[in-house]
C-alpha positions, 0 to 999 in steps of 0.5 A: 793504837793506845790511848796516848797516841789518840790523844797526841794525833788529834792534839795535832789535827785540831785547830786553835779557835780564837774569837772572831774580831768582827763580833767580838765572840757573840756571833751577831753584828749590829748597825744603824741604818738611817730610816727617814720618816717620808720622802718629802721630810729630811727627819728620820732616825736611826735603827739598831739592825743585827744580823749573823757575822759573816766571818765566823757564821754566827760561831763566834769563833775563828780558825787562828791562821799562821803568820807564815803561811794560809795553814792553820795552827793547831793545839799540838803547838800549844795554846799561844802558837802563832805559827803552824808546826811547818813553818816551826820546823822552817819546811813552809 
């Protein structure tokens, strides 16, 4: 096949990838966990833990999934698609 061709199918295997809303594209999730200072006194304080976001494995990006149905839409529906090219083509 030529070049074009190449280019066209793997245009329409490859996934959009968007940031993952859970960590904000930094692929680590921070919290507070309440650390007491003994078990006899009620005063403690707050430390910042981190830990790899589980939603995008610490990649901190995520397969843009289509509205219409659990497919993912991919780059040969363009940039802005919100819908994979089967739901586009009403076959979904």
């Amino acid at each position: 096949m030529g070049r074009m061709s190449d280019y066209q199918i793997d245009q329409m295997e490859t996934p959009i990838m968007d940031k993952c809303p859970e960590c904000d594209g930094e692929g680590i999730v921070y919290y507070e966990v309440a650390r007491p200072q003994s078990f006899t006194r009620d005063i403690g304080y707050l430390e910042e833990v981190s830990q790899v976001c589980e939603n995008c494995s610490g990649d901190g990006q995520v397969v843009r999934i289509c509205e219409g149905c659990p497919m993912p839409v991919t780059l040969g529906m363009g940039h802005d698609a919100e819908y994979c090219e089967e739901c586009e083509n009403g076959d979904c």
